[in-house]
C-alpha positions as CSV (number, residue, x, y, z in Angstrom):
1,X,-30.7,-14.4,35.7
2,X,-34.0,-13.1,37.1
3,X,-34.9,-9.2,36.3
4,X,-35.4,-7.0,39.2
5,X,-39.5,-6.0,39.3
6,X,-41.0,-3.3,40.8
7,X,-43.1,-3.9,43.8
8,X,-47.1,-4.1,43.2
9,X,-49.1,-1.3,46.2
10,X,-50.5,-3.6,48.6
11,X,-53.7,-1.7,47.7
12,X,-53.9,-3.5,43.9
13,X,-53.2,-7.2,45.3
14,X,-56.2,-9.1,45.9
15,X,-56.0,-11.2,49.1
16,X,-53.6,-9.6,50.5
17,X,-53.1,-9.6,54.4
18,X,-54.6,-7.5,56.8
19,X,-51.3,-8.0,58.7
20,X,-49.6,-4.1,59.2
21,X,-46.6,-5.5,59.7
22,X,-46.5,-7.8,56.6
23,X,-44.0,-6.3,53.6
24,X,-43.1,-7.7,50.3
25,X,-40.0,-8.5,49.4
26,X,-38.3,-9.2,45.9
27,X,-35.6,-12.6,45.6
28,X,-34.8,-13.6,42.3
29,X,-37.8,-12.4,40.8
30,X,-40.0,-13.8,43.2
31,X,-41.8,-11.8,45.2
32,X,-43.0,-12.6,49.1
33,X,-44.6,-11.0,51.5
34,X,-42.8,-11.5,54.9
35,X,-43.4,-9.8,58.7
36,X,-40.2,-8.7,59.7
37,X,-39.3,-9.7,63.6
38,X,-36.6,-7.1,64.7
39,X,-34.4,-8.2,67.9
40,X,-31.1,-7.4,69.2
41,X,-28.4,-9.9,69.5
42,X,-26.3,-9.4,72.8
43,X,-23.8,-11.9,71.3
44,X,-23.1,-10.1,68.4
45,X,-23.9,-6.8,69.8
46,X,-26.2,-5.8,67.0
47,X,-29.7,-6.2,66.0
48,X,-30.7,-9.0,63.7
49,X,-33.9,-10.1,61.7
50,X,-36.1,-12.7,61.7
51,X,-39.0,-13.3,58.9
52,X,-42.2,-14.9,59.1
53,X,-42.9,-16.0,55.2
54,X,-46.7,-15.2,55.2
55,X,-47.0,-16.2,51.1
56,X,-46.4,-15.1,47.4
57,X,-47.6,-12.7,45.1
58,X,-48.1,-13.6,41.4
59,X,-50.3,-11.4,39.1
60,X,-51.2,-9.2,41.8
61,X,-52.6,-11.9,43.5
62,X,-51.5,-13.0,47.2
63,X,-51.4,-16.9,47.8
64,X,-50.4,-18.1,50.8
65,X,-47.5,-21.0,51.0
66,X,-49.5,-23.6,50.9
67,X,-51.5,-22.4,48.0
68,X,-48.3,-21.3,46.4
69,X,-46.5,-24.5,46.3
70,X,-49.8,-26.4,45.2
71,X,-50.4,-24.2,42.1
72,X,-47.2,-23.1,41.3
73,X,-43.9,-24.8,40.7
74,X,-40.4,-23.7,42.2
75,X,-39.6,-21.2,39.7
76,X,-43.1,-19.3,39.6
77,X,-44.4,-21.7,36.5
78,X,-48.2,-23.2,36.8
79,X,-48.5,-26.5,37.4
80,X,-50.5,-28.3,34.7
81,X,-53.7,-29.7,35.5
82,X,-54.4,-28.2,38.6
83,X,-57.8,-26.8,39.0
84,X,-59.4,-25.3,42.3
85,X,-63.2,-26.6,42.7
86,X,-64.9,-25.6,45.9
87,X,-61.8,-25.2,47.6
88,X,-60.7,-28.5,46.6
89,X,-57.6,-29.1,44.7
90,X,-58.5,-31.5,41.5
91,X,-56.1,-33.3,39.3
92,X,-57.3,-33.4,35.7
């Protein structure tokens, strides 16, 4: 089971958003940064939340999802052979 981590200041991650709304958020030991959209339900008669999953953060560094999932595999691991050249993604 995944330890609980403490959040890294949006300060010390590199890349991140310029977004004020955009949070982080800790699941299972991997932590996202989300922008919480507040509404209220009329059905339920209470407000509910939607989020907008903006990317990851891994080593105090912010990748967005679809740098995420090209470098990293589900649970956080680097993918082998993966190098970033010119803003290319080479296999090797």
């Amino acid at each position: 089971m995944p330890t609980k981590s403490s959040l890294p200041d949006p300060q010390n991650v590199a890349d991140y958003p310029d977004n004020p709304k955009a949070v982080m958020v800790s699941a299972r030991g991997v932590i996202r940064v989300v922008e919480r959209l507040y509404y209220w339900d009329k059905e339920k008669h209470r407000g509910c939340e939607k989020r907008n999953y903006l990317g990851y953060v891994v080593g105090n560094q912010f990748y967005s999802n679809d740098d995420y999932h090209r470098l990293f595999k589900r649970g956080g691991v680097k993918r082998r052979g993966c190098v970033i050249f010119c803003g290319r993604l080479v296999q090797g």
